[in-house]
C-alpha positions as CSV (number, residue, x, y, z in Angstrom):
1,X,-34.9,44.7,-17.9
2,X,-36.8,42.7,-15.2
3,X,-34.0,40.8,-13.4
4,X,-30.5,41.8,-12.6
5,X,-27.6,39.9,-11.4
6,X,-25.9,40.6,-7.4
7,X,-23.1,42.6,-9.1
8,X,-25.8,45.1,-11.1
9,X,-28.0,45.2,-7.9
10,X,-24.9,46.1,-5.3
11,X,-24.1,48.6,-8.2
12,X,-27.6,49.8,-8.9
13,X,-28.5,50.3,-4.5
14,X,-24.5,52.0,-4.5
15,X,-25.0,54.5,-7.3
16,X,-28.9,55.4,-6.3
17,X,-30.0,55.9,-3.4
18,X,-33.8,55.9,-4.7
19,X,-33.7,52.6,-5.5
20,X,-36.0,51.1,-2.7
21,X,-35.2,47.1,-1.9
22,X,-38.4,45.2,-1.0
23,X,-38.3,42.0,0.4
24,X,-40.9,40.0,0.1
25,X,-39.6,37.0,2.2
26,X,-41.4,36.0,5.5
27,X,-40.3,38.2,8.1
28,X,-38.2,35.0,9.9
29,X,-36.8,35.1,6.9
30,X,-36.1,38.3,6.7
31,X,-34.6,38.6,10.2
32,X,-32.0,36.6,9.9
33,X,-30.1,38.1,6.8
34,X,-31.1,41.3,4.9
35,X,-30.2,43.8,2.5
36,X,-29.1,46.8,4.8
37,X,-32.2,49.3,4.0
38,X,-34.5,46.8,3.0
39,X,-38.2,46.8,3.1
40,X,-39.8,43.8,4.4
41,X,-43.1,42.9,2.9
42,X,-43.9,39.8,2.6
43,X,-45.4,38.5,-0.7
44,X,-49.2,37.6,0.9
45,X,-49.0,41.6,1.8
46,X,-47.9,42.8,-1.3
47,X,-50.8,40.8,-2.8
48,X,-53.2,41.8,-0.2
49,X,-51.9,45.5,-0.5
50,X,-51.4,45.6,-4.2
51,X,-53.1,48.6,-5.0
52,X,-51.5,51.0,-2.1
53,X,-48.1,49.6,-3.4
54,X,-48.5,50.8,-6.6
55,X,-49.8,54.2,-5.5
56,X,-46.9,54.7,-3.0
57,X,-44.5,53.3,-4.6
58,X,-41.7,55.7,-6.4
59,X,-38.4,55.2,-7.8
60,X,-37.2,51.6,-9.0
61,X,-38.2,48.9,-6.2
62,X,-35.8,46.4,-6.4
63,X,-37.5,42.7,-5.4
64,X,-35.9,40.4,-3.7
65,X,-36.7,36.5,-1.7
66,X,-34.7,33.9,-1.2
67,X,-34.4,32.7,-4.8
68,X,-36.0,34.8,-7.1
69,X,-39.3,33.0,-7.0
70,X,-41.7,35.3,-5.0
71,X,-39.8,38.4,-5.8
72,X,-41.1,37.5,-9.5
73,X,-44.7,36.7,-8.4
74,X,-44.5,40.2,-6.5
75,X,-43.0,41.7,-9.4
76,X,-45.4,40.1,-12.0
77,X,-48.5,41.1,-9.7
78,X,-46.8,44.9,-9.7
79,X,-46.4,45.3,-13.7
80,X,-49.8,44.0,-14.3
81,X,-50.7,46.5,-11.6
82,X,-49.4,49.6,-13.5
83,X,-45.9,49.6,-11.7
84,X,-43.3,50.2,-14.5
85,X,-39.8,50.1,-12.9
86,X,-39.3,47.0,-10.7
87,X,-36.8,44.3,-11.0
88,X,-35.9,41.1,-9.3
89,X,-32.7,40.3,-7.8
90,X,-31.5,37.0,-9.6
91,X,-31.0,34.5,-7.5
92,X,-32.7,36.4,-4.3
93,X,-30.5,36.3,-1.1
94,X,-28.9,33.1,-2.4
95,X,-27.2,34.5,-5.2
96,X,-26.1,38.2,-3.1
97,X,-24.4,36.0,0.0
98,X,-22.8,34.3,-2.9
99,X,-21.6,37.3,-3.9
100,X,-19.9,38.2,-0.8
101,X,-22.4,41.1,-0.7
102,X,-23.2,42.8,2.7
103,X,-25.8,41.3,4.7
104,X,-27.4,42.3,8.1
105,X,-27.6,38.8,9.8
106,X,-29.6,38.2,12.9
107,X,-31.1,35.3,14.4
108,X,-30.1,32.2,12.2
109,X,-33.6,30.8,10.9
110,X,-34.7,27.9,8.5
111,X,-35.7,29.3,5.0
112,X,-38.9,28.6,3.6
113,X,-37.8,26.3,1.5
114,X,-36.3,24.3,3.3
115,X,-39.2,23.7,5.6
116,X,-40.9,22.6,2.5
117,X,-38.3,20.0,2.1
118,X,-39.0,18.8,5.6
119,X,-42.9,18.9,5.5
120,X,-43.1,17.1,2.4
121,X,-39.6,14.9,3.6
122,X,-41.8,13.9,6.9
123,X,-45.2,13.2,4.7
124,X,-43.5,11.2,2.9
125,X,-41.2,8.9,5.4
126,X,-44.4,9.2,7.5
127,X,-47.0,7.5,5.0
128,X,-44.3,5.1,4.1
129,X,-44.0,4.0,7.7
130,X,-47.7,4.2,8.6
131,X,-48.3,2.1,5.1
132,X,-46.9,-0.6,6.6
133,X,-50.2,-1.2,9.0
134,X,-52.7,0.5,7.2
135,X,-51.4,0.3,3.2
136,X,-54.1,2.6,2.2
137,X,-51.3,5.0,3.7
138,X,-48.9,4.7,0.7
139,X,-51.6,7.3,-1.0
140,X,-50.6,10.3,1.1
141,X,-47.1,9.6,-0.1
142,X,-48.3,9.8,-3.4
143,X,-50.5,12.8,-3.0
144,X,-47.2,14.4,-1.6
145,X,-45.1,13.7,-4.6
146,X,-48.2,14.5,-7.1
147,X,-48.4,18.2,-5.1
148,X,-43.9,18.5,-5.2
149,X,-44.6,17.8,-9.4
150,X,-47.3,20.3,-9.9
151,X,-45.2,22.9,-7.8
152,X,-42.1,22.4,-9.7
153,X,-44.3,22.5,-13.3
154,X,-46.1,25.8,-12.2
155,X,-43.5,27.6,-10.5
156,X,-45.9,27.4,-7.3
157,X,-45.9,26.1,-3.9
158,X,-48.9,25.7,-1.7
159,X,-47.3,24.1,1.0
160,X,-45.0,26.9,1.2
161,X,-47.7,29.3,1.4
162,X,-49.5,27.7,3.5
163,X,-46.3,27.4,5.9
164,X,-45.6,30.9,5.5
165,X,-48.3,31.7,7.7
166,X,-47.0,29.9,10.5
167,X,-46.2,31.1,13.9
168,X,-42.5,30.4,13.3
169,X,-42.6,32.4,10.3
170,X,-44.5,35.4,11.6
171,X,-42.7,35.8,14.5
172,X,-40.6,38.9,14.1
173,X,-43.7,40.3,12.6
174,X,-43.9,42.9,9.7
175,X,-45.1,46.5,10.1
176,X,-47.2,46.6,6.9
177,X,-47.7,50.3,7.3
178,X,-44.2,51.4,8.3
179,X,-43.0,49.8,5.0
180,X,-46.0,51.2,2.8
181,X,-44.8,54.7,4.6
182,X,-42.0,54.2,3.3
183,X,-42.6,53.7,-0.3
184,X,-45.1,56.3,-0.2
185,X,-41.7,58.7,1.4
186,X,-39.6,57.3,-1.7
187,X,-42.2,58.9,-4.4
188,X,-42.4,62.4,-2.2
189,X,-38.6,62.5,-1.9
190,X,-37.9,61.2,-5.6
C-alpha cells in the first residue's frame, strides 16, 4: 500500500507512534499549517539528501504536501532508493483539513500552487496586454499555456520549482539536519 486516505493516516500516526510524518512542502508552506510532529523537508532536500534519508530513516515515513504530488515524487525517489515502508497521504494537507483533522496553523501563507496560478495568470494577462503594441508578445502567452499543458501531462511543474526557491518560500527556513537527526533517532529508537 503506497497511499492512504486522512482517516487511515490520523489512525495510523494515533495507533503508532513510529510512524514519522515528513513533509515535504516548502517551509512557508509548512509554517502555516502542519501535522503536529511533522518533519519538514522539503522535496529539493529530500532529493539532494536522498541517500542519508534512506540510511536514517526507520519506521514507516508517512509523506505528505499539499496535494499528494511531491509527497509521491519524494516517495517514488525513496522506493527506488531502497526505502520500503513509505506512504503518501492522499490528498496532502488538502484532503486532512478536509477531514477536520488537527492542524498546527501559524502564519497564513499562499500555497505553492497557488502562486503558480498567479505567475502563469500574470504571464498570461501580461503578454496579452503587452501584445497589443508589440504582437510578437502573444507568443509568451502561448509559451505559458504550452509549459501549464506539459505540467499537467507529466505530473510536473517547473515553475513551481523554480518558485519554490524563492525568498517568500524559504523564509521560515528548514533545518535540514535537525530533521535528518530525527529520522536517524526514529531507526535507533524503533
Amino acid at each position: 500500500m503506497s497511499h492512504i486516505d486522512a482517516a487511515t493516516a490520523r489512525s495510523l500516526i494515533e495507533a503508532n507512534p513510529d510512524v514519522l510524518v515528513v513533509d515535504v512542502r516548502t517551509p512557508a508552506e509548512f509554517g502555516s499549517a502542519h501535522i503536529d510532529g511533522a518533519i519538514n523537508l522539503p522535496l529539493d532536500q529530500v532529493d539532494a539528501h536522498l541517500r542519508r534519508v534512506v540510511t536514517d530513516a526507520g519506521g514507516r515515513l508517512l509523506l505528505i504536501c499539499q496535494s499528494g504530488n511531491r509527497a509521491e515524487r519524494a516517495r517514488t525517489a525513496l522506493s527506488d532508493a531502497g526505502l520500503a515502508d513509505v506512504v503518501v497521504l492522499d490528498g496532502g494537507m488538502n484532503a486532512w483539513i478536509a477531514a477536520g483533522a488537527p492542524v498546527n496553523r501559524g502564519r497564513a501563507r499562499w500555497t505553492l500552487e497557488r502562486q503558480v496560478r498567479l505567475a502563469a495568470g500574470s504571464i498570461v494577462l501580461a503578454s496579452i496586454v503587452a501584445s497589443l503594441w508589440i504582437p510578437a508578445a502573444v507568443f509568451v502567452a502561448a509559451l505559458a499555456g504550452a509549459g501549464l499543458t506539459f505540467a499537467a501531462l507529466t505530473d510536473t511543474c517547473a515553475m513551481g520549482l523554480l518558485l519554490a526557491r524563492l525568498p517568500y518560500n524559504r523564509a521560515a527556513g528548514v533545518d535540514v539536519e535537525a530533521a535528518l537527526a530525527r529520522l536517524r533517532r526514529s531507526r535507533t529508537s524503533g
